[in-house]
C-alpha positions as CSV (number, residue, x, y, z in Angstrom):
1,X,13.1,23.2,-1.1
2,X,16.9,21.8,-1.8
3,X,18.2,18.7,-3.2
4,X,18.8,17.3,0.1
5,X,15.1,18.1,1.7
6,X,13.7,16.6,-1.3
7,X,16.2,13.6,-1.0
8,X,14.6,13.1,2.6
9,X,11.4,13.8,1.6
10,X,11.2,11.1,-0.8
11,X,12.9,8.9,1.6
12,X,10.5,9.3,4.4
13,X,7.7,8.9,1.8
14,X,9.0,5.6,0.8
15,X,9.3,3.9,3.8
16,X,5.7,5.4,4.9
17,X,4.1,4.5,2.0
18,X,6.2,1.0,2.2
19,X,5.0,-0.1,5.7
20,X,1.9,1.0,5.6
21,X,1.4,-1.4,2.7
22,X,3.2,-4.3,4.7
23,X,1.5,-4.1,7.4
24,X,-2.0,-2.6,6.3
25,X,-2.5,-5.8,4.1
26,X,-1.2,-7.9,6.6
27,X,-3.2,-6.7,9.5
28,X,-6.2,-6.8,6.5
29,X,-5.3,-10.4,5.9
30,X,-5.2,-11.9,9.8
31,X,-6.8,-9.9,11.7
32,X,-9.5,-7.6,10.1
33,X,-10.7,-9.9,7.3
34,X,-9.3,-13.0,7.1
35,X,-10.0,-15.7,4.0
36,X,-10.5,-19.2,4.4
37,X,-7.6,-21.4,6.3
38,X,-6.5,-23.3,3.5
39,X,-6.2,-19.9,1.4
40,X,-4.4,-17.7,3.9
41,X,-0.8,-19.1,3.2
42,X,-1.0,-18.2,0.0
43,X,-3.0,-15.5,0.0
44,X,-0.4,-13.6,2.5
45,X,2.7,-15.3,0.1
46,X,0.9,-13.5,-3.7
47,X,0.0,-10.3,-1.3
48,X,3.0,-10.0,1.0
49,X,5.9,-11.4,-1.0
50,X,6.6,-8.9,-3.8
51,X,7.3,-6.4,-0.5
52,X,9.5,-8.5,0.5
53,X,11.8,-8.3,-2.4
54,X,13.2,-4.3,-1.8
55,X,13.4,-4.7,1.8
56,X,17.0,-4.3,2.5
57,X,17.9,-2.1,-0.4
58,X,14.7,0.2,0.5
59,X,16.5,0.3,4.4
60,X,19.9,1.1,3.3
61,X,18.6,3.9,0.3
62,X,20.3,2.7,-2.5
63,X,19.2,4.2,-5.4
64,X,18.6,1.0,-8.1
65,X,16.4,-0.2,-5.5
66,X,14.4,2.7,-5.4
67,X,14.1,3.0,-8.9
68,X,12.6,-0.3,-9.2
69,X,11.1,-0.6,-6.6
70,X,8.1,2.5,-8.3
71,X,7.5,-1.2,-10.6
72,X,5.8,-2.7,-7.2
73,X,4.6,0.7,-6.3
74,X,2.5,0.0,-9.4
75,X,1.4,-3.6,-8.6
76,X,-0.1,-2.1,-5.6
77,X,-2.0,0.8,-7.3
78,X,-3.5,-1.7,-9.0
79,X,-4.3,-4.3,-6.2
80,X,-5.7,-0.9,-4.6
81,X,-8.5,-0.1,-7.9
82,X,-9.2,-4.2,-7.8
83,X,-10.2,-4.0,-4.4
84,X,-12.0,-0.6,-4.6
85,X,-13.9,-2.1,-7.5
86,X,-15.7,-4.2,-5.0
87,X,-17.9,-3.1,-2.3
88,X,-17.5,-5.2,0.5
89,X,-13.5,-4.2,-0.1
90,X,-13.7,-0.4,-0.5
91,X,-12.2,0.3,2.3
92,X,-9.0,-1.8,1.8
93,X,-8.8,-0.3,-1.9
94,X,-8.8,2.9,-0.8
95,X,-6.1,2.4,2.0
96,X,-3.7,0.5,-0.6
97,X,-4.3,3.2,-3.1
98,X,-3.3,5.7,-1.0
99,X,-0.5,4.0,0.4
100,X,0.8,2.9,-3.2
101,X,1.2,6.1,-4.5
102,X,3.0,7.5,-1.2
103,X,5.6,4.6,-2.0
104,X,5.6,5.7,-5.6
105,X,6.0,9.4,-5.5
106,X,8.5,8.9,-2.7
107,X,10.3,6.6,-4.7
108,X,10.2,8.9,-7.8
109,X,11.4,11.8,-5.8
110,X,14.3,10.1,-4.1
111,X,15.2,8.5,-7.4
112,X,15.1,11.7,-8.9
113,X,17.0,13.8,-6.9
114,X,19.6,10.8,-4.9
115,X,20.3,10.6,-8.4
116,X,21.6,14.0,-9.8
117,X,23.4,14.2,-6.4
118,X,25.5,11.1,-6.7
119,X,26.0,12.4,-10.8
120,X,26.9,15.7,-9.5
121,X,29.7,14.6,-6.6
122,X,31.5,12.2,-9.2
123,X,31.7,15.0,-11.9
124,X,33.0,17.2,-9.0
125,X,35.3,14.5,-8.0
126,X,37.1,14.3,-11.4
């Protein structure tokens, strides 16, 4: 593969990976398994939020973003064994596992390779 299909491969991974997190949890949250009333605000808030934050910069495919964004990535790997741990939530653990480490490896190779590219056009530029 070249530079640039790895550059869209990781980008295509990342935004996969991305909204299938948003709206697997979401859709988890509401409609398949929904917690108490007085909970869901901030259940969906602690859950949902931390998306929230690479949004924009995850849309335009800015590098910096990207890079930090493998941090969340993480978070969510996490949130995935938690719920995998438990029985009743298998199924949910297993989905945000999965979907975690599509955002991260999507994010690492985009990172990776966005990178050397943008290195490589402003040495050529000199």
């Amino acid at each position: 593969m070249t530079q640039t299909q790895y550059i869209q491969a990781g980008r295509w991974l990342t935004l996969i990976g991305y909204f299938s997190l948003l709206f697997g949890l979401f859709a988890w949250q509401l409609v398949i398994d929904p917690p108490a009333k007085h909970l869901m605000s901030v259940i969906l808030l602690l859950q949902i939020g931390p998306l929230m934050f690479p949004l924009i910069g995850l849309l335009k495919g800015k590098v910096y973003t990207h890079a930090w964004s493998m941090y969340i990535a993480i978070f969510y790997f996490i949130v995935g064994v938690w719920y995998a741990g438990s029985s009743e939530d298998f199924k949910i653990g297993i989905f945000v596992i999965c979907s975690s480490l599509m955002f991260f490896l999507g994010t690492l190779l985009y990172t990776r390779f966005k990178g050397k590219q943008l290195s490589a056009d402003a040495s050529s530029s000199k």
